[in-house]
N, C-alpha and C positions, 0 to 999 in steps of 0.2 A: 273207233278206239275210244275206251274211256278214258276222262281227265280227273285226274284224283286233283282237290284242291288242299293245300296244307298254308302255312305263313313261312313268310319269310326268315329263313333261321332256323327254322324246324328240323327237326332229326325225322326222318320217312324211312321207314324197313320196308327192306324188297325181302319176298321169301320167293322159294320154290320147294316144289313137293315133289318127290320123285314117283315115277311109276311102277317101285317095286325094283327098278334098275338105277343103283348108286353110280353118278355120275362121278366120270374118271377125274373131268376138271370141272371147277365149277364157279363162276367170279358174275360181280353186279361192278354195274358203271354209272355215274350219274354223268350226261353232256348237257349242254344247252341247248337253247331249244333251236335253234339251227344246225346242233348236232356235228359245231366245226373244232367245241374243245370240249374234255374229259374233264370236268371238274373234282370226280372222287372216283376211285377203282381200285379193287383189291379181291381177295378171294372170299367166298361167303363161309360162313360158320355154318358148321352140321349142330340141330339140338336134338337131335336125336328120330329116331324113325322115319329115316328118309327127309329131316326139313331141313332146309338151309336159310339161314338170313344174313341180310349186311344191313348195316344202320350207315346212313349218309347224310350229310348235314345242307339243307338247302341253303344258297346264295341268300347276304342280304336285298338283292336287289328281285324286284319283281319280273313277275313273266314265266315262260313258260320253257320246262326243263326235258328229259327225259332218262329215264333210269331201263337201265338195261344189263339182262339175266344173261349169261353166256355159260352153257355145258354142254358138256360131251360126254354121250353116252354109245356103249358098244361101239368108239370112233367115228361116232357121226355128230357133228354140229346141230346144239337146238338154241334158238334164239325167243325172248320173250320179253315183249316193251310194254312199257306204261309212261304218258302221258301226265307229266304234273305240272298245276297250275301255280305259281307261289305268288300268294298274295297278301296286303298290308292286311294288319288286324283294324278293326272299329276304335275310333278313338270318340272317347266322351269329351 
């Protein structure tokens, strides 16, 4: 799995691209990285030609999250995770 690295506090957009089949439902979720609380959740925005995005705002605290795609197409469940790292920026 890849780990996207962002800062702490950063807004991180999940998309998904459909395959030509518009999902009936279709929602992003960011949990923690032990994946035992839902920090943001809601349904994704279409912009048009099959994309959908949600913008979610990463914890101040560091470490590692996970944002998660949940649709259903033709009634069957697809699921699609990514791996974020959230880390302090460089201080001079």
């Amino acid at each position: 799995m890849n780990i996207t690295e962002a800062l702490i506090g950063d807004t991180v957009k999940t998309t998904w691209v459909d395959s030509g089949v518009t999902p009936s439902a279709i929602t992003a979720e960011l949990f923690t990285g032990s994946e035992t609380s839902i920090i943001a959740a809601g349904a994704m925005t279409s912009s048009g030609d099959g994309h959908f995005f949600r913008l979610m705002t990463l914890p101040d605290t560091p470490g590692f999250y996970v944002s998660e795609t949940l649709a259903t197409i033709d009634g069957l469940p697809y699921k699609r995770r990514k791996k974020i790292h959230a880390i302090l920026g460089e201080v001079d």
